[in-house]
N, CA and C of each residue as an Amber inpcrd file, in Angstrom:
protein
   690
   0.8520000  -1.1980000   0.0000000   0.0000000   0.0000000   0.0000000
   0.8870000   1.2470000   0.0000000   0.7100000   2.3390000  -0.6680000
   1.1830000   3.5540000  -1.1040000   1.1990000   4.2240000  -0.0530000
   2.2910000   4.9510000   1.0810000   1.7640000   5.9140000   2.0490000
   1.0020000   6.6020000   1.7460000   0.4390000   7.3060000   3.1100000
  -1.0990000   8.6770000   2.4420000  -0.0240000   9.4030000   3.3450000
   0.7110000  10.7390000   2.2890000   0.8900000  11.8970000   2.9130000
   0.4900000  12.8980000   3.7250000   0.5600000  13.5120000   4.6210000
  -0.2010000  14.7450000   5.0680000   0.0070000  15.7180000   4.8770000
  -0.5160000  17.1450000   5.4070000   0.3050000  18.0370000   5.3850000
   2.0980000  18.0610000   5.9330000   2.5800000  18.3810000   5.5670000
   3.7960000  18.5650000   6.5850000   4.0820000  19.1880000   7.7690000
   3.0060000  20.1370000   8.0400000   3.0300000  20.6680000   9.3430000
   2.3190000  21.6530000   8.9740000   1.5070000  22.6630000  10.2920000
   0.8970000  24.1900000   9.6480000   1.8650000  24.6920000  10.3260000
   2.3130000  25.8870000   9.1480000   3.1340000  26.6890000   9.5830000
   2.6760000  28.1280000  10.0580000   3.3240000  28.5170000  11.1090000
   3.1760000  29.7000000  11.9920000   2.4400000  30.6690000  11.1950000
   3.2540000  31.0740000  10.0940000   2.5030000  32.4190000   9.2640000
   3.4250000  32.0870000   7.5270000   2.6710000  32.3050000   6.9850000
   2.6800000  32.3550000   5.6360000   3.1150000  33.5070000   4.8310000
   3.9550000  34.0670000   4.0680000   4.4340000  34.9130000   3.3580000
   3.9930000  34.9970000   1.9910000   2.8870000  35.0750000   1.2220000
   2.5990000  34.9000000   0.0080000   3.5770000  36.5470000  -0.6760000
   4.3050000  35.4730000  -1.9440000   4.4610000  37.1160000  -2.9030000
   4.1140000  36.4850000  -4.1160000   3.4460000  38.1970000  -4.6590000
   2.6040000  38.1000000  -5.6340000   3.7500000  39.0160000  -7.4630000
   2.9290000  38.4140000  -7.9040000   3.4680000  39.3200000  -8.9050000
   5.5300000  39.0240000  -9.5580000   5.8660000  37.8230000  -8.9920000
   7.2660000  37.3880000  -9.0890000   7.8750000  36.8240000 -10.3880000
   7.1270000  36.3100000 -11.3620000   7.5820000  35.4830000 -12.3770000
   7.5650000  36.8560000 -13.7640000   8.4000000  37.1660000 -14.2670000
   8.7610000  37.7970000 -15.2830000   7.4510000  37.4060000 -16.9780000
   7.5050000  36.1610000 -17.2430000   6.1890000  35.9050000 -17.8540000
   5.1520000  35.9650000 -16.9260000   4.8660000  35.8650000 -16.0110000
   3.3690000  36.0440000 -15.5090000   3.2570000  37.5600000 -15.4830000
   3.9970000  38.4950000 -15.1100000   3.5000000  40.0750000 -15.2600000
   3.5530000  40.4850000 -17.0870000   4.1560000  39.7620000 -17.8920000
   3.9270000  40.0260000 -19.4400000   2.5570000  39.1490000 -19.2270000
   2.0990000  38.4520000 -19.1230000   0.9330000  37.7630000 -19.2410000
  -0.1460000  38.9070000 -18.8070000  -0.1400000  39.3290000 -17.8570000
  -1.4180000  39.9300000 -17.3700000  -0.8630000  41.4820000 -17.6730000
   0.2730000  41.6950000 -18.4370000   0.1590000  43.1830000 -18.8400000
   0.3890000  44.6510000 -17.7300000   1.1110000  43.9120000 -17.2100000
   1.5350000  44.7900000 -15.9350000   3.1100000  45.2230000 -16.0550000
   3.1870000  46.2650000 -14.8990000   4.8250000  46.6890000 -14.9200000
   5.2950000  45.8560000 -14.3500000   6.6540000  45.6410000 -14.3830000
   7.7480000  44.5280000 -13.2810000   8.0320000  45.2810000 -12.0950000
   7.4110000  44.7900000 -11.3020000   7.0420000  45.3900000  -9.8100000
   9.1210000  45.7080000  -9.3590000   9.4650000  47.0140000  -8.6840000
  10.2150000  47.8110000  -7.9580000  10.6240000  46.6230000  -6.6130000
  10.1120000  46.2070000  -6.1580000  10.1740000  45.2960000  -5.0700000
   8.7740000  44.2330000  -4.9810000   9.0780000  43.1550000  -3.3630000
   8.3930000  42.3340000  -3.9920000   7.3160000  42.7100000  -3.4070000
   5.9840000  42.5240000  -3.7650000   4.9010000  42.3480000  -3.1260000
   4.3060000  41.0620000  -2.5570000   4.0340000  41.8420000  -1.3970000
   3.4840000  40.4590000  -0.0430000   1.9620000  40.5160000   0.5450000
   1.6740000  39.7020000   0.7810000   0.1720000  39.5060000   1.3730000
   0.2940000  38.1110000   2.1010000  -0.2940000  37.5030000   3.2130000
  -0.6230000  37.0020000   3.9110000  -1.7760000  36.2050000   3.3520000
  -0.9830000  34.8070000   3.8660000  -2.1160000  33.5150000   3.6550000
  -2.1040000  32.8350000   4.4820000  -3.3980000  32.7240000   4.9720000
  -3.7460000  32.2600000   6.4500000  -3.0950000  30.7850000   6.6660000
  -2.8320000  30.8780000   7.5390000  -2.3610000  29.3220000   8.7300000
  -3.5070000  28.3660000   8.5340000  -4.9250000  28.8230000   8.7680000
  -5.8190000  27.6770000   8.4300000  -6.2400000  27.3020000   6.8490000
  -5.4870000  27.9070000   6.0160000  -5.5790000  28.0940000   4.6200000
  -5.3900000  26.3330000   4.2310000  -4.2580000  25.8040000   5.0030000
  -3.4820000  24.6890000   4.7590000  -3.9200000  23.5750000   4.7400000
  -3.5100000  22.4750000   3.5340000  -4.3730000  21.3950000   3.7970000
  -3.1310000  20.7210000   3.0020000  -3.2520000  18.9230000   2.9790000
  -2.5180000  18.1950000   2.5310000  -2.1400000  18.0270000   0.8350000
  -1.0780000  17.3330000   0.6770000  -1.3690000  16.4560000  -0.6350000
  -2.3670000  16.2730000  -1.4820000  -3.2780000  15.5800000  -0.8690000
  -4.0430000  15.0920000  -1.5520000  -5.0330000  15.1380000  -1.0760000
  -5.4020000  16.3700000  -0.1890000  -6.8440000  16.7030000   0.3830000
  -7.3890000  17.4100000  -0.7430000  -8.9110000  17.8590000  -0.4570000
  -9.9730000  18.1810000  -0.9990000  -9.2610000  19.5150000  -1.1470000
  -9.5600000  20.4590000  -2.1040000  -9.4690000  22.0860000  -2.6220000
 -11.0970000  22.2530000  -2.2900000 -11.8390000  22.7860000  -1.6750000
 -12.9590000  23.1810000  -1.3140000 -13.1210000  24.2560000  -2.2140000
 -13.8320000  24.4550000  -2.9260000 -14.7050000  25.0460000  -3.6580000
 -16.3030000  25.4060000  -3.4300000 -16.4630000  26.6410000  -2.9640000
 -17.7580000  26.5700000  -2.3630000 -18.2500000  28.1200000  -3.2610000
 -19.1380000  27.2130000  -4.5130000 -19.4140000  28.3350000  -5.6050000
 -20.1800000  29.6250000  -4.9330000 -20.9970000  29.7600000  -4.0430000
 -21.5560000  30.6430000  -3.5250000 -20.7560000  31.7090000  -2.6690000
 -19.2170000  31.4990000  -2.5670000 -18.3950000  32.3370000  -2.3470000
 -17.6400000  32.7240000  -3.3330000 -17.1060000  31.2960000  -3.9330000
 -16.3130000  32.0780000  -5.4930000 -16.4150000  31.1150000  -6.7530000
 -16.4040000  32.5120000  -7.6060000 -16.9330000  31.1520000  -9.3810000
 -15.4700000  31.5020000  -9.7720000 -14.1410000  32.2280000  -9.3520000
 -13.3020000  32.1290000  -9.9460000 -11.9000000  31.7820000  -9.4710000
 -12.0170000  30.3330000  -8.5610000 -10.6290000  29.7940000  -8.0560000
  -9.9590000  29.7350000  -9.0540000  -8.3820000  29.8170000  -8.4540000
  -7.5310000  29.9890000  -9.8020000  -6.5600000  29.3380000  -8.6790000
  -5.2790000  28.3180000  -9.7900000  -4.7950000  27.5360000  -9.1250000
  -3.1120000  28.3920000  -9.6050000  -2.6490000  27.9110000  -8.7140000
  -0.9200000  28.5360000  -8.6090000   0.2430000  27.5910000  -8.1640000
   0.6800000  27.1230000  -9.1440000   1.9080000  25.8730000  -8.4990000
   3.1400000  26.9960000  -8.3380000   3.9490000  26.7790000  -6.9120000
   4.7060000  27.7330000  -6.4350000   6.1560000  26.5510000  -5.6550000
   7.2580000  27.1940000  -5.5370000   7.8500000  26.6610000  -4.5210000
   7.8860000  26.9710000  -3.1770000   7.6030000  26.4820000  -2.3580000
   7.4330000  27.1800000  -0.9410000   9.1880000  27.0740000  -0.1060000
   9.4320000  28.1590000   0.3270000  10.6360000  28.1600000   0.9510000
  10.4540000  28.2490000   3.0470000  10.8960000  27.2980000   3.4360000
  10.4910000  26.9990000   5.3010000  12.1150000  27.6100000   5.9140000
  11.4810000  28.8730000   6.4540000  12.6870000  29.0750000   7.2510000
  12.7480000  28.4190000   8.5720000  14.1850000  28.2730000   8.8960000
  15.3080000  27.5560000   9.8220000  15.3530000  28.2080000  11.3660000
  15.4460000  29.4550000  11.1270000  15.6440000  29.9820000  12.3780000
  15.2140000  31.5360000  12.3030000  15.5510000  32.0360000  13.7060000
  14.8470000  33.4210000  13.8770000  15.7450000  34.3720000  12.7790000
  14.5300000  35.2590000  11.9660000  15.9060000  36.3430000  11.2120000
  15.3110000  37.6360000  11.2200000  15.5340000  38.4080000  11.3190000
  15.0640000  40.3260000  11.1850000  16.6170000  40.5540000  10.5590000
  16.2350000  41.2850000   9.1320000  17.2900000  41.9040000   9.0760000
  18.0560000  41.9010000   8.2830000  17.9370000  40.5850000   7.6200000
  19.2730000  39.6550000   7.3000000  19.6280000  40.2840000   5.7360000
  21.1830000  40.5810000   5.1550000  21.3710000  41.2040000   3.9980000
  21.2430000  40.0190000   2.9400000  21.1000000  40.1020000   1.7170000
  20.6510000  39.0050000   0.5440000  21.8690000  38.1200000   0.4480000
  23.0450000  38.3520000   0.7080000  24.3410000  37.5980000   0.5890000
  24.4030000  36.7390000   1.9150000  23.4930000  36.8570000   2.9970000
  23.6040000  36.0490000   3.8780000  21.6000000  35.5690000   4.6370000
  21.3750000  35.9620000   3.2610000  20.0570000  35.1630000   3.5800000
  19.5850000  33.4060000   3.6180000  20.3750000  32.9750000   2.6390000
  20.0470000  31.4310000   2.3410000  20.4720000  30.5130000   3.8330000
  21.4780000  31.5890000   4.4830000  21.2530000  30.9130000   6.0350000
  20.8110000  30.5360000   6.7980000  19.3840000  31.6140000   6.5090000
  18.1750000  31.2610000   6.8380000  17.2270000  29.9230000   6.5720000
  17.3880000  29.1630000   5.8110000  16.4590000  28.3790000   4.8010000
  16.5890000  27.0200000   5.7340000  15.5400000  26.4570000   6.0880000
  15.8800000  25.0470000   6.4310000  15.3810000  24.3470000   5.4450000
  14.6350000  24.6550000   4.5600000  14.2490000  23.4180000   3.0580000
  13.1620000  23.9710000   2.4130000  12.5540000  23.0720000   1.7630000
  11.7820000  23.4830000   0.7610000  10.3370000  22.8540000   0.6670000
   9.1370000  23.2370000  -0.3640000   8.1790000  22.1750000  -0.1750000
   7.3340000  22.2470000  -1.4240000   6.1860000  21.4920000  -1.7330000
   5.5690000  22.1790000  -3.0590000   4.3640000  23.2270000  -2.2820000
   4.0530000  23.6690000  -3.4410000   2.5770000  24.5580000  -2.8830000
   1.5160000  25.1970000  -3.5050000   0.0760000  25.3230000  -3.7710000
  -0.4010000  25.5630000  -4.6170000  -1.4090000  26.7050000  -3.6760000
  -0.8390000  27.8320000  -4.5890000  -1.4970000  29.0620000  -3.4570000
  -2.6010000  29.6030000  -4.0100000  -3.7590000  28.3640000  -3.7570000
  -4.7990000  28.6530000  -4.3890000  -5.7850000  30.2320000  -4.2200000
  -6.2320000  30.8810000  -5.4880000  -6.6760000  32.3310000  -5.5310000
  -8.0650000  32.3110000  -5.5670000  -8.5570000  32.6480000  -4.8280000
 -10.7590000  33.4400000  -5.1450000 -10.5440000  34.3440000  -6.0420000
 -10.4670000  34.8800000  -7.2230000  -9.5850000  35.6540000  -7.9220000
 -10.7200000  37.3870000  -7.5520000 -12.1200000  36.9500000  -7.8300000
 -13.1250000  37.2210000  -7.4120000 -13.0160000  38.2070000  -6.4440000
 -12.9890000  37.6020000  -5.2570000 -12.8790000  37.8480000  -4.0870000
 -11.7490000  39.1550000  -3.8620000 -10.5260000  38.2690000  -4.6250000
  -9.2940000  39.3680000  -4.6530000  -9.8770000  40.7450000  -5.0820000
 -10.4650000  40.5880000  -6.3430000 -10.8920000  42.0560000  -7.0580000
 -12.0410000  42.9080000  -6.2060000 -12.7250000  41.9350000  -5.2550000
 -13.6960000  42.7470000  -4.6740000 -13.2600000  43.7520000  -3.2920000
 -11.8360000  42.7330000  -2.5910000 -11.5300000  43.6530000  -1.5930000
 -10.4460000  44.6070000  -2.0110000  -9.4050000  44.2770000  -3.2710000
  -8.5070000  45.1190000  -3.5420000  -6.7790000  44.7020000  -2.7360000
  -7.3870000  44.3040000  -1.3290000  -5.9240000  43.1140000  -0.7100000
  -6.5530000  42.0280000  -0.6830000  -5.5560000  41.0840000  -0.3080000
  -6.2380000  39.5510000  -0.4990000  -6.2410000  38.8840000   0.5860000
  -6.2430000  39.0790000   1.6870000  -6.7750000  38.6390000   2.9210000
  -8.0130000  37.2500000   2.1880000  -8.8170000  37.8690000   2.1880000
 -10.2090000  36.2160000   1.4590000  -9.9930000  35.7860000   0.7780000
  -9.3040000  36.4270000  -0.3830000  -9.2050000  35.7930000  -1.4720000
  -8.0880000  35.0650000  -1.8880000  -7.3320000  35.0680000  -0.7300000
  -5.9910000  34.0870000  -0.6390000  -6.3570000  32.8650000   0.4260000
  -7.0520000  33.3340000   1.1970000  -6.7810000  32.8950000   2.7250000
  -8.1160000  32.0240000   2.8910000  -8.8990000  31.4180000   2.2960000
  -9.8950000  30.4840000   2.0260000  -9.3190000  29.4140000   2.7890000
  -9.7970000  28.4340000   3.5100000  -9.8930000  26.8630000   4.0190000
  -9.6740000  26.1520000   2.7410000  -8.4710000  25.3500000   2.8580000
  -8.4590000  24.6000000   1.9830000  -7.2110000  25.1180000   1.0600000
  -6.7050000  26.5060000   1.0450000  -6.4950000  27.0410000  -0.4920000
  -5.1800000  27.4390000  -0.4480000  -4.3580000  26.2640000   0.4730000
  -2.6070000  26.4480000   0.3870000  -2.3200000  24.7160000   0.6220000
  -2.4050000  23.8770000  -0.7090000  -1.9120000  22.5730000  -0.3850000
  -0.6310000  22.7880000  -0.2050000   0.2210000  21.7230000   0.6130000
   2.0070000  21.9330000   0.9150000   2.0700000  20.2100000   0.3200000
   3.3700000  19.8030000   0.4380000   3.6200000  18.9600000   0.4830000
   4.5510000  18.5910000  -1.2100000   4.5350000  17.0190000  -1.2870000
   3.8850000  16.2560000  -0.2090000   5.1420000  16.0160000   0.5540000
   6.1410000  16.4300000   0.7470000   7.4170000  16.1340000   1.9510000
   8.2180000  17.4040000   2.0030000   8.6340000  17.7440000   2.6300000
   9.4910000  18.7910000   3.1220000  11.1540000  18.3410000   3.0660000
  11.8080000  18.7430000   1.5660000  13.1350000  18.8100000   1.6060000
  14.4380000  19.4760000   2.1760000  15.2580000  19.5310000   2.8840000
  16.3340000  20.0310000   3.2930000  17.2090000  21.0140000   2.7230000
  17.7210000  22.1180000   3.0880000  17.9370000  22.9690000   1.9640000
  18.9950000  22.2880000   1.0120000  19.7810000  21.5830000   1.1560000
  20.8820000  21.2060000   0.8790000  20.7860000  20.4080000  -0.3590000
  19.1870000  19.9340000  -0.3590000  18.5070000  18.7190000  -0.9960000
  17.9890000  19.7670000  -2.7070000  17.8690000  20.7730000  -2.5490000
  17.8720000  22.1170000  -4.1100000  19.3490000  22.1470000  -4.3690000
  19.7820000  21.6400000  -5.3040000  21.2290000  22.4860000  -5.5320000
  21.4510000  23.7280000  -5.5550000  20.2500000  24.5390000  -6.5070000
  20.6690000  25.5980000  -6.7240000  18.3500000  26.1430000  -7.2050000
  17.8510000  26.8760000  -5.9090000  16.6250000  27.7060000  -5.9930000
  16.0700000  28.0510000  -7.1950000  17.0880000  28.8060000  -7.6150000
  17.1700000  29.5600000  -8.5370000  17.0970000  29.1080000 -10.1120000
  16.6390000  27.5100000 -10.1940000  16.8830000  27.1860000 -11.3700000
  16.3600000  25.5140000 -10.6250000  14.9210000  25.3050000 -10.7610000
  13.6630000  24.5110000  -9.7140000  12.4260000  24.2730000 -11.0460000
  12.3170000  23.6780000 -11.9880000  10.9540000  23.6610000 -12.5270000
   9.7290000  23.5170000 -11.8330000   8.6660000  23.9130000 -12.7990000
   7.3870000  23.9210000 -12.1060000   6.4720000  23.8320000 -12.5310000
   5.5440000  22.7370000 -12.2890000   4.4850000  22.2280000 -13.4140000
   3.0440000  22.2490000 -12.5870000   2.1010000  22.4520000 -13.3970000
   0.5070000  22.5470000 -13.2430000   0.2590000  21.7460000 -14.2400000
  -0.9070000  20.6240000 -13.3190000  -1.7060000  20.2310000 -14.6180000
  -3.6300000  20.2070000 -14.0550000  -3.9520000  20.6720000 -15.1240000
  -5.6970000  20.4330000 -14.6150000  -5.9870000  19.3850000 -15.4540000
  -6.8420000  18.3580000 -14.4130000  -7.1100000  17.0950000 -15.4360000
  -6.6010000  16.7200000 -16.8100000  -5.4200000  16.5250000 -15.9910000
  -4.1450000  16.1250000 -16.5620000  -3.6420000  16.6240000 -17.8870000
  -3.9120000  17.7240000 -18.1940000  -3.5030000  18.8990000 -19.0310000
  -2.3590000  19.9010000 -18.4250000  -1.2490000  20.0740000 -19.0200000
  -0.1870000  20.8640000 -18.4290000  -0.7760000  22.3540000 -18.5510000
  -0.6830000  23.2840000 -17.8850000  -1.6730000  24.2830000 -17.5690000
  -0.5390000  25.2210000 -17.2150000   0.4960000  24.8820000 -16.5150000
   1.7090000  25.7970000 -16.4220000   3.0620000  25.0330000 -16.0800000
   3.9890000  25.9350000 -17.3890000   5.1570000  24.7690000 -17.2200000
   6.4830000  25.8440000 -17.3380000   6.8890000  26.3770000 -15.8680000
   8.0810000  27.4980000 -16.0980000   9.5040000  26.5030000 -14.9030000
  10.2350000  27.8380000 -14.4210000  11.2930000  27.5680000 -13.6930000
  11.6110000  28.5600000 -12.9990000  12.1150000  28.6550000 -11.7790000
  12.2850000  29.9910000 -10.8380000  13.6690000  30.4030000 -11.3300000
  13.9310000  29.8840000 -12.5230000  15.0160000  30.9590000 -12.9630000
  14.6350000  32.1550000 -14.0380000  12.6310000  32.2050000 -13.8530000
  12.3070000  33.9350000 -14.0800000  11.7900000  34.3590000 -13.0510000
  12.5660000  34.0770000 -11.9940000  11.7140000  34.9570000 -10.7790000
  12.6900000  36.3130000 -10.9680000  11.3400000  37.1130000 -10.5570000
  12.5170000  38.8690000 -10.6080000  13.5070000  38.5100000  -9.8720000
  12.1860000  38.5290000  -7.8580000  13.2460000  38.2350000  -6.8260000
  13.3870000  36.7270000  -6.5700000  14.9960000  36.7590000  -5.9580000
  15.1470000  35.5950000  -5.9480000  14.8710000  35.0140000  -4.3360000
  15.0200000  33.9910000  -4.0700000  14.7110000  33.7420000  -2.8220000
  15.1760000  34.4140000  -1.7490000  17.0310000  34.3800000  -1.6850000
  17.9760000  35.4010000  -0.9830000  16.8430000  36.4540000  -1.1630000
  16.6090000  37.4600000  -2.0040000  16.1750000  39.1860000  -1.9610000
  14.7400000  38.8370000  -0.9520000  14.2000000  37.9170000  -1.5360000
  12.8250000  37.4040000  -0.5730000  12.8510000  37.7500000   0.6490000
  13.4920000  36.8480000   1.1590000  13.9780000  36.3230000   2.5070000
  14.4300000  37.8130000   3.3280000  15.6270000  38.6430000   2.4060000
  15.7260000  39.6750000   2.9760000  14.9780000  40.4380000   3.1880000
  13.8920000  40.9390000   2.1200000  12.9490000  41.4920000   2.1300000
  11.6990000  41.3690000   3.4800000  11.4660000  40.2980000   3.1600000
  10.7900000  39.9440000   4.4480000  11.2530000  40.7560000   6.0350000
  12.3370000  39.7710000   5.6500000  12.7400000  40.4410000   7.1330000
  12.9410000  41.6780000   7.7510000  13.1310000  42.5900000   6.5190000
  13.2650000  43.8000000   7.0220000  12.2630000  44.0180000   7.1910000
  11.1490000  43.4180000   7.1610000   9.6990000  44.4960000   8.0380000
   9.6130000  43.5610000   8.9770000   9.8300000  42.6140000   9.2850000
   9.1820000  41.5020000   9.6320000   9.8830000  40.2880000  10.6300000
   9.6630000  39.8230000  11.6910000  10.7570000  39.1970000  12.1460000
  10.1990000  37.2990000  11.7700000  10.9310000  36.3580000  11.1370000
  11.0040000  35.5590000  10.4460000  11.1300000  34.4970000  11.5230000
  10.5690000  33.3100000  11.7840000  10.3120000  32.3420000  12.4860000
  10.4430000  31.1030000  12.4680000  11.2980000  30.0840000  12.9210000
  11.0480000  29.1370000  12.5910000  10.0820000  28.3050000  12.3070000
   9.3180000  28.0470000  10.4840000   8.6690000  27.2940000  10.2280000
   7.8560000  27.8770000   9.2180000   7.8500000  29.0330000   9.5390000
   7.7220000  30.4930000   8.7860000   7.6680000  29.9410000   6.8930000
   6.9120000  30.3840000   6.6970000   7.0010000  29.5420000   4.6130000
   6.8550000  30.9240000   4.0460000   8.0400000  31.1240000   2.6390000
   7.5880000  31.9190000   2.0320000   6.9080000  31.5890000   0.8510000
   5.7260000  31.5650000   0.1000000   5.5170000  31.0120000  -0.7240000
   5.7740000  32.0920000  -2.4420000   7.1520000  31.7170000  -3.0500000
   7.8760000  31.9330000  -3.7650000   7.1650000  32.9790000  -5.1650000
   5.8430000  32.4870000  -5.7240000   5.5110000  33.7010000  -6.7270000
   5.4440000  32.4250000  -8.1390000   4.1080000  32.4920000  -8.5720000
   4.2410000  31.5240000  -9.7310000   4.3980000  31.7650000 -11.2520000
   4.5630000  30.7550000 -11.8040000   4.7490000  31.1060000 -13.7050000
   3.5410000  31.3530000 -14.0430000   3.9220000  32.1030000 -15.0580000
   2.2470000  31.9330000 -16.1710000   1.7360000  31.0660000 -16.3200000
   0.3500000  31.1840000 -16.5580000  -0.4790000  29.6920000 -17.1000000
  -2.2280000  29.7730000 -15.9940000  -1.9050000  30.5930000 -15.3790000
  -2.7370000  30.3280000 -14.3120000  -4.3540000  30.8190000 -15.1550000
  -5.6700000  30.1980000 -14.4250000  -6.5100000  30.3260000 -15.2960000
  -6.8970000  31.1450000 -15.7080000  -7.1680000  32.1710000 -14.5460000
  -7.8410000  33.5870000 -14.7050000  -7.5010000  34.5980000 -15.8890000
  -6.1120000  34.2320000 -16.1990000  -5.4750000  35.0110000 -17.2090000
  -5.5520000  34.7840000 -18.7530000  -6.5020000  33.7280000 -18.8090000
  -6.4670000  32.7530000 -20.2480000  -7.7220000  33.4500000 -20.8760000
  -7.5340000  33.2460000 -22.0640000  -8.8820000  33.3180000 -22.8500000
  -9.5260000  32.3450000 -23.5360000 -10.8000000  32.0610000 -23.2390000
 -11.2040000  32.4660000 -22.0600000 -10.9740000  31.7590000 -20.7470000
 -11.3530000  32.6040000 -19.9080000 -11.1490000  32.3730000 -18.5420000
 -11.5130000  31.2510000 -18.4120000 -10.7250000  29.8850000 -17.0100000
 -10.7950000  28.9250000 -16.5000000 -10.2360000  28.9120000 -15.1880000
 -12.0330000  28.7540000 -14.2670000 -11.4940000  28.5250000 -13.0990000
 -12.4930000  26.7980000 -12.5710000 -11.1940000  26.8130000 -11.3110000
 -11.4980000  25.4360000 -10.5840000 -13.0000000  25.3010000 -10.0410000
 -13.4730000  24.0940000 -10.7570000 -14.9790000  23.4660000 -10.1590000
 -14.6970000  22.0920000  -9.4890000 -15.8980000  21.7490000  -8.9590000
 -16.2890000  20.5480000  -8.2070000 -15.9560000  19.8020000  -9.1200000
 -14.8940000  18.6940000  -8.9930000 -14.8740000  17.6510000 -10.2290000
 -13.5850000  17.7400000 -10.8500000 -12.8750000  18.8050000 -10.8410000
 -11.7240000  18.7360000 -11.4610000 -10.7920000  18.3990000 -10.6570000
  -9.3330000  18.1310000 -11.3560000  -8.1980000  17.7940000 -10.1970000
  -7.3920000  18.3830000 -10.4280000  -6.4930000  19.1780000  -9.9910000
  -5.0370000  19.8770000 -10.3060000  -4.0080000  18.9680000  -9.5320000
  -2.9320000  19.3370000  -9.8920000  -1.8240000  18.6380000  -9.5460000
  -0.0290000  20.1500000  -9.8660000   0.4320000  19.8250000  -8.5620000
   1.2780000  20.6550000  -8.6950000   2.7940000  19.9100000  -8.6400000
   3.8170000  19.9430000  -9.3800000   4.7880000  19.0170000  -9.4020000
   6.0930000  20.2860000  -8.7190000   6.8190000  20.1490000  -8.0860000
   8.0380000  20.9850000  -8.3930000   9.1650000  19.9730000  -8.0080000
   9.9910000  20.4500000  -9.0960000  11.2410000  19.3020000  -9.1250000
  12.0560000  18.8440000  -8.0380000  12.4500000  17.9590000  -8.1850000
  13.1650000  17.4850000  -6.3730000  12.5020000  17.2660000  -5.5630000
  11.1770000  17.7720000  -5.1920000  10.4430000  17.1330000  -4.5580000
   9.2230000  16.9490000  -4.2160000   8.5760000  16.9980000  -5.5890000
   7.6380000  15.7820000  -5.2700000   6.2600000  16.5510000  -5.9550000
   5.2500000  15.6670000  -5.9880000   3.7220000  16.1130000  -6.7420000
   2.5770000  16.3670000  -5.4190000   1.9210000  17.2850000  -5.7650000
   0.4780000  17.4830000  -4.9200000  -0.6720000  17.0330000  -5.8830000
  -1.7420000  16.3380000  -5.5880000  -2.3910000  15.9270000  -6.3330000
  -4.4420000  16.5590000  -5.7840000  -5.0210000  17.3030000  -6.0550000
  -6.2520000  17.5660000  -4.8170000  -7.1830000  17.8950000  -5.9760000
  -8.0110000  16.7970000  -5.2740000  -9.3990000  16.6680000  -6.1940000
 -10.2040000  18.6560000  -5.4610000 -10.9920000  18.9710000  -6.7660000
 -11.6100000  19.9310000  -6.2420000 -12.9270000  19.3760000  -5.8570000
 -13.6060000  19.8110000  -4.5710000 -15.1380000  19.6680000  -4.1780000
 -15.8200000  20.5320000  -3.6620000 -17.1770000  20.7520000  -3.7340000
 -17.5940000  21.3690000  -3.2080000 -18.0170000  20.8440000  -1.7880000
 -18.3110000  22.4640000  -0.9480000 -18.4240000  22.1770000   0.7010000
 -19.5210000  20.8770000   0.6830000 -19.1590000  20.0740000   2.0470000
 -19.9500000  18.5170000   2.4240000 -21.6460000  19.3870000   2.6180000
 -21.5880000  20.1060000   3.1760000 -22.9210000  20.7220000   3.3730000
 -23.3450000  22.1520000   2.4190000 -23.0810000  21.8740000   0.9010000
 -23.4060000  23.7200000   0.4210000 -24.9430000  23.7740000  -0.1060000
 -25.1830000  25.2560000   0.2040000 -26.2490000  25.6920000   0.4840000
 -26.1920000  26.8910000  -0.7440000 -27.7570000  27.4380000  -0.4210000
 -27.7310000  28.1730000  -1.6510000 -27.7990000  29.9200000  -1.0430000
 -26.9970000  30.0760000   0.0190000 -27.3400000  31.4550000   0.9680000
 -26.8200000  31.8680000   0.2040000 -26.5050000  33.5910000   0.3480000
 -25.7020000  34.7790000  -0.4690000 -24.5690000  34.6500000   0.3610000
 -23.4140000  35.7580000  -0.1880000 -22.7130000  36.3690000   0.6250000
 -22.6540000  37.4420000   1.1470000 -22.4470000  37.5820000   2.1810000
 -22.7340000  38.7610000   2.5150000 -22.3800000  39.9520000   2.0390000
């Protein structure tokens, strides 16, 4: 019998940056962001491998899926300059930082529309830093029912993990367990013509090299109802 993965752990606080992959801002027609941009994805966001992506249409018709590398810091850091950031790093993980895209556009930050139950799979194992040769050059694959949907490498990230990491810290004091979740390639649905987002029934799958595939059926909530939102 095949182990059943879990999450790897919930981590303390989440670092989402947005806007990182050089084709994904030509994709959606934007400037190449000055520094990085960050937003927060909730701790209860988190779910396994191969758990459910909850989809609950009466909150959002436009999930959008994001295969990312997630980076788990090692120890405490405030501060730290980019030439001595990777000190920081205790390993790596996959991650799919699933978007309400919806939601995003309605509040303007993404607090909901990041931070949904369900809408940060990790996994499925947590590698050692030592275990990446080199961050900076990591493929990264999406597939929706089993269609490749996005297929780049974090060697077009603007920032690189080091600037990340520093970045962070200078506002921010950095924790052991702490995930930054890295910034994805093009491909993602919202941006396609036409638009494709995640329903009840579909499956995505997020691969990143070295270590390992996430696989999560989408469903809708065990109990959904037909209320509004508020």
């Amino acid at each position: 019998m095949d182990p059943e993965f879990l999450a790897p752990y919930r981590p303390p606080t989440i670092f989402g940056i947005g806007l990182n992959y050089y084709d994904t801002v030509r994709e959606m027609g934007w400037d190449v962001p000055e520094r990085p941009y960050l937003f927060p994805k909730l701790s209860s966001s988190v779910c396994g491998p191969s758990d459910s992506i909850v989809v609950d249409e009466n909150v959002t018709t436009r999930a959008d899926w994001e295969g990312e590398l997630a980076v788990i810091i090692g120890k405490r850091t405030r501060g730290v300059a980019p030439e001595d950031a990777m000190g920081s790093v205790f390993g790596y993980t996959a991650a799919n930082d699933v978007s309400a895209r919806d939601v995003q556009a309605d509040d303007g930050q993404w607090v909901r529309g990041k931070g949904l139950d369900t809408f940060c799979p990790l996994g499925p194992v947590v590698v050692t830093a030592d275990e990446i040769e080199d961050p900076r050059n990591v493929s990264i694959r999406t597939w929706l029912n089993g269609s490749v949907v996005q297929d780049g490498s974090t060697a077009d990230m603007i920032f690189d993990v080091a600037s990340l990491i520093s970045y962070c810290s200078t506002w921010f004091t950095l924790e052991p367990g702490d995930v930054i979740l890295t910034g994805t390639p093009s491909g993602c649905g919202d941006f396609r013509d036409p638009r494709i987002a995640l329903i009840p029934g579909d499956v995505v799958e997020v691969e990143v090299a070295g270590i390992g595939r996430l696989r999560n059926p989408v469903t809708a909530p065990a109990s959904a109802t037909s209320r509004s939102v508020p």
